[in-house]
C-alpha positions as CSV (number, residue, x, y, z in Angstrom):
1,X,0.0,0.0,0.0
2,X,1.2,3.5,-1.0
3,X,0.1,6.6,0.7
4,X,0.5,9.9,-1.2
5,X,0.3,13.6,0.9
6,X,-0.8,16.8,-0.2
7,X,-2.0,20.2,1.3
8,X,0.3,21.2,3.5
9,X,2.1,24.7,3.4
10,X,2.5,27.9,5.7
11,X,-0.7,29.8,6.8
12,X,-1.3,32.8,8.9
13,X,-2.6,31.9,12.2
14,X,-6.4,31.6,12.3
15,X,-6.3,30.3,8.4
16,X,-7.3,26.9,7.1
17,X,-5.3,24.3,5.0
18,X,-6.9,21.3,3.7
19,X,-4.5,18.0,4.0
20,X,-5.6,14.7,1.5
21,X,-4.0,11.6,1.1
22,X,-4.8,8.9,-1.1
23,X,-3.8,5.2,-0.7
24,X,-2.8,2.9,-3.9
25,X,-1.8,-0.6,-4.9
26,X,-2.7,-3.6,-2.9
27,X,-5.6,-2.8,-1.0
28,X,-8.7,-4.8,-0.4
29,X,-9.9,-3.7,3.1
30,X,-8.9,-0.3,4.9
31,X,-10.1,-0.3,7.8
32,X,-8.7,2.9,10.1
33,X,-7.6,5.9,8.4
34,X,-6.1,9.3,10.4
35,X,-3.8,11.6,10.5
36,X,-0.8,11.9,13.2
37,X,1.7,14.8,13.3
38,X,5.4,15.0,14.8
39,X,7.3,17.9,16.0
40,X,11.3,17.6,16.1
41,X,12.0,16.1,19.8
42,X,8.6,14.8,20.0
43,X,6.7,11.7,19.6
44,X,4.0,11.3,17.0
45,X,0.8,12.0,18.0
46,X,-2.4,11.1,16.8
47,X,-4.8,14.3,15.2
48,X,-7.7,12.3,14.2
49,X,-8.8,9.0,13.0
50,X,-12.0,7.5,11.4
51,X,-13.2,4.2,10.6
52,X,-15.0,2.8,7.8
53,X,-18.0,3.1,8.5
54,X,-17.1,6.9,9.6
55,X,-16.9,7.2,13.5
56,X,-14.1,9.2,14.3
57,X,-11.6,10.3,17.2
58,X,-9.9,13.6,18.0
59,X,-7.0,14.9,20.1
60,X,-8.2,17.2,22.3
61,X,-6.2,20.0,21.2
62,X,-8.0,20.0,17.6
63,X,-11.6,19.0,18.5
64,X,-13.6,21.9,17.1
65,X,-11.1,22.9,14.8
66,X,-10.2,20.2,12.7
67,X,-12.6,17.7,10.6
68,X,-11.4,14.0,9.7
69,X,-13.5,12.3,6.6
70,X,-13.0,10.2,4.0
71,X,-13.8,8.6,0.3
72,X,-14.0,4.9,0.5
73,X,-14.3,4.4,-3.4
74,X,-11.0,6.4,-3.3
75,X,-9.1,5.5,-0.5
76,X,-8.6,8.7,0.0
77,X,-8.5,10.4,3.6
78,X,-8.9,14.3,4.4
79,X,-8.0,16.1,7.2
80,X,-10.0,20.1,7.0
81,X,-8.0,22.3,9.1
82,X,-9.7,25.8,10.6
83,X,-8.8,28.4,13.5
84,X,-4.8,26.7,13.0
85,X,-2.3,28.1,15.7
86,X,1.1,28.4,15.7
87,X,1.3,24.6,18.0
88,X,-0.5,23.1,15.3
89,X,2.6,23.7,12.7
90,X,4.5,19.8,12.4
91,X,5.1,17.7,10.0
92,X,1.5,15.1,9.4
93,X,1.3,12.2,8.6
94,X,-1.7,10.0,6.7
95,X,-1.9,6.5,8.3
96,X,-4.1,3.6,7.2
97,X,-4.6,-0.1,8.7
98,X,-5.3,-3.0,6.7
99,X,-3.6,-5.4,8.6
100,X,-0.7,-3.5,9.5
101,X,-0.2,0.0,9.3
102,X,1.1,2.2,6.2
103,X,2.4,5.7,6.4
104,X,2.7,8.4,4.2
105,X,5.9,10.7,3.9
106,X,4.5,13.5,5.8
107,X,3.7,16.9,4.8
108,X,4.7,20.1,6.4
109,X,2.2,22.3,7.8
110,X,3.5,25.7,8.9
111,X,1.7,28.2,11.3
112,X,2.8,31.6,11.4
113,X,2.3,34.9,11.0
């Protein structure tokens, strides 16, 4: 399974970005799909995940803020982003289960005035 990224890039605090990833090649049954995000000295963290049948889970920190959905019939996950701060600028990550776990390259996402 290959993930593919897109939508990160710098924004002004308070702005919104839209992140997508689409998944390719061997798949048959994704379960999970989410988004995590890692700043340098940190772990990764998780931002949001949603299941197939579309229940999802937030961090705290983005609940209200940021909306998780996805196209099954193109294995495609997005992440909208609103109200961003400056501690929501790190690199994210798409993530997907079908068995194990794939992950994306990552795309920046940069808050700042």
């Amino acid at each position: 399974v290959q993930l593919q990224a897109s939508g990160g890039g710098l924004v002004q605090p308070g702005g919104s970005l839209r992140l997508s990833c689409a998944a390719s090649g061997s798949i048959f049954s994704i379960t999970v799909m989410g988004w995590y995000r890692q700043t340098p000295g940190k772990q990764r963290e998780l931002v949001a995940i949603i299941t197939r049948g579309g229940s999802t889970n937030y961090a705290d920190s983005v609940k209200g803020r940021f909306t998780i959905s996805r196209a099954n019939a193109k294995n495609t996950v997005y992440l909208q982003m609103n109200s961003l701060k400056p501690e929501d600028t790190a690199v994210y990550y798409c993530n997907v289960r079908q068995g194990l776990h794939y992950w994306g390259q990552g795309t920046l996402v940069t808050v700042s005035s």
